[in-house]
ChimeraX commands (.cxc) that place a marker at each C-alpha (Angstrom):
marker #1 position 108.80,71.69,114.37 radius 0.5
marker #1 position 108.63,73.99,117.41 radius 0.5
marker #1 position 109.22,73.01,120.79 radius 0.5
marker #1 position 106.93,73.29,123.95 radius 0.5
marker #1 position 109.34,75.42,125.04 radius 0.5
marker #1 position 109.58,77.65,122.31 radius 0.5
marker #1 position 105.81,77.87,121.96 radius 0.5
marker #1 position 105.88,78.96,125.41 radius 0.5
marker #1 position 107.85,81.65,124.70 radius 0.5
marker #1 position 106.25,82.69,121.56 radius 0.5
marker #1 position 102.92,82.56,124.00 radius 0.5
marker #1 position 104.43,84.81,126.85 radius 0.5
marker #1 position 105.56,87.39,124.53 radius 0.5
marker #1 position 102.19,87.04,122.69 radius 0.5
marker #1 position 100.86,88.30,125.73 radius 0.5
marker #1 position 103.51,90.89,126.45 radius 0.5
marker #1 position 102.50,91.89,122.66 radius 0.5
marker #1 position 98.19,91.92,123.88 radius 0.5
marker #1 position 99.24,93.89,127.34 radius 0.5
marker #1 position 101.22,96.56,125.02 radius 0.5
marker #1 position 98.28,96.90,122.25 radius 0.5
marker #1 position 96.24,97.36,125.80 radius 0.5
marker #1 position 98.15,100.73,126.65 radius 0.5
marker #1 position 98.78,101.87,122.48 radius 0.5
marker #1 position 94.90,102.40,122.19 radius 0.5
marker #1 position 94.70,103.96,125.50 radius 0.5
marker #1 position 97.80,106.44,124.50 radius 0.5
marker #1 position 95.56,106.61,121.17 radius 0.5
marker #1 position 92.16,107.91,122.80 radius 0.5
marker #1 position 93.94,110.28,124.65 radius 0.5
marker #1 position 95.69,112.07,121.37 radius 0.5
marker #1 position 92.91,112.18,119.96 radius 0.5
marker #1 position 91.02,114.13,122.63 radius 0.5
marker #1 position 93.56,116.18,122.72 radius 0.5
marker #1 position 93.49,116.75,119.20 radius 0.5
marker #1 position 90.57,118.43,119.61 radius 0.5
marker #1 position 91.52,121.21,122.11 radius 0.5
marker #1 position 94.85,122.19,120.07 radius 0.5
marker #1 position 94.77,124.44,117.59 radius 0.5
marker #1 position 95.04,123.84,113.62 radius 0.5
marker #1 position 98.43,124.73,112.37 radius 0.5
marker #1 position 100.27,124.87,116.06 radius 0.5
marker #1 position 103.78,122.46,116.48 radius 0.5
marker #1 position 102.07,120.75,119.55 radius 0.5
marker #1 position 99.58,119.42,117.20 radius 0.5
marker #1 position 101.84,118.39,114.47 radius 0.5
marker #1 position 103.80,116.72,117.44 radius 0.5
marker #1 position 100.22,114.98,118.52 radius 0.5
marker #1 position 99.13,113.79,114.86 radius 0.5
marker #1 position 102.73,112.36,114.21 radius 0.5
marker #1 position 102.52,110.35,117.80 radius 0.5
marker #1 position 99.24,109.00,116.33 radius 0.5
marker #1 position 101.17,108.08,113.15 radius 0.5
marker #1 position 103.40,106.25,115.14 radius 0.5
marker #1 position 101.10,104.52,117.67 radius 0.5
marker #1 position 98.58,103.10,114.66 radius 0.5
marker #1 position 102.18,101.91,113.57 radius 0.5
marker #1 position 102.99,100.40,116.40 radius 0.5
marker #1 position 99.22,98.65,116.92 radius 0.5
marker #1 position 99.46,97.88,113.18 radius 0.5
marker #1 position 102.62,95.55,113.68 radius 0.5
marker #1 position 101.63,94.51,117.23 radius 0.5
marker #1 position 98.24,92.91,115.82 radius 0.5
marker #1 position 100.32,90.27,113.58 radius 0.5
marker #1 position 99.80,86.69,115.49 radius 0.5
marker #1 position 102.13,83.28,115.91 radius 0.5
marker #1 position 100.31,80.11,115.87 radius 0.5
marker #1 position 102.07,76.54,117.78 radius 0.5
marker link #1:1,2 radius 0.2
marker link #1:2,3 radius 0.2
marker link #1:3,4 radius 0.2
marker link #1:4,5 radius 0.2
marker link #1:5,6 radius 0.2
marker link #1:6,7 radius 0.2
marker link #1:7,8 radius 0.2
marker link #1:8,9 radius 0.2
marker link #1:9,10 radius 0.2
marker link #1:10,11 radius 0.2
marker link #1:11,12 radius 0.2
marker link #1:12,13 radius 0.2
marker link #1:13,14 radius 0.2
marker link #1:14,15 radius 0.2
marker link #1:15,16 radius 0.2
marker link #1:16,17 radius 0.2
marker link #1:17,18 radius 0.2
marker link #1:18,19 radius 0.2
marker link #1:19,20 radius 0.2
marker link #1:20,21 radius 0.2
marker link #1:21,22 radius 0.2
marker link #1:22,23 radius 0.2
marker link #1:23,24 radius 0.2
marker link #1:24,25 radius 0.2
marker link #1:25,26 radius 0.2
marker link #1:26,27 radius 0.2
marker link #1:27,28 radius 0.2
marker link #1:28,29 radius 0.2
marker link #1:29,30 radius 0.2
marker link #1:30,31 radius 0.2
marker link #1:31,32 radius 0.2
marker link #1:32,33 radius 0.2
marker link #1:33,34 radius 0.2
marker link #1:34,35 radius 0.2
marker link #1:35,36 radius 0.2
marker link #1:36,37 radius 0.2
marker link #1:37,38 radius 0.2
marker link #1:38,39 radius 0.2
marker link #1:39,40 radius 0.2
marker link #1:40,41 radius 0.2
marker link #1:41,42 radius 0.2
marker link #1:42,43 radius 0.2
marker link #1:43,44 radius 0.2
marker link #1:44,45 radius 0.2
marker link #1:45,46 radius 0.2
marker link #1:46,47 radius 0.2
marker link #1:47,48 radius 0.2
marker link #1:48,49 radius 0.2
marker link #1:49,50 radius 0.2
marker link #1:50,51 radius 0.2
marker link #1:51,52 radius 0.2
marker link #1:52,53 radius 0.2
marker link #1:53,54 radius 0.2
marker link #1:54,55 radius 0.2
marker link #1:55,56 radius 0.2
marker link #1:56,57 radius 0.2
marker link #1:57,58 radius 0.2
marker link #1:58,59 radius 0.2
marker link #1:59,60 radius 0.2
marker link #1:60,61 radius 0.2
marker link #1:61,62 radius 0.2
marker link #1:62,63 radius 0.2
marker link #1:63,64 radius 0.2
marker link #1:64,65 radius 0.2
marker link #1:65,66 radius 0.2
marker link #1:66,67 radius 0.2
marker link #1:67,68 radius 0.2
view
C-alpha cells in the first residue's frame, strides 16, 4: 500500500515529468523547422534528426503514468 506521502511524491515528480514533456515538444517543433532549412546529407542535419531521435525518446518514456 502506498503512503500519502509517497503518493505525494510520486505526484510532484509527475508534474516535474508534465513540465519536462512541456519543453521536449517545444525543443521538438523547433528541430523540425530547422530541419527544413538544412541541407540533405550535411552533419548538422544528421546532428538535428538524431536530437529528434532522442527527444521522441525522451517524450516516449516521459508519457508513462503512476496511479495512488
Amino acid at each position: 500500500m502506498i503512503t500519502q506521502r509517497e503518493c505525494n511524491r510520486i505526484r510532484r515528480a509527475i508534474n516535474v515529468l508534465i513540465a519536462q514533456r512541456a519543453i521536449l515538444l517545444e525543443r521538438l517543433e523547433e528541430i523540425n523547422e530547422n530541419l527544413r532549412r538544412v541541407p540533405r546529407g550535411s552533419r548538422a542535419r544528421r546532428e538535428l534528426l538524431a536530437a529528434r531521435a532522442s527527444i521522441r525518446e525522451a517524450i516516449r518514456l516521459n508519457t508513462r503514468r503512476s496511479v495512488c
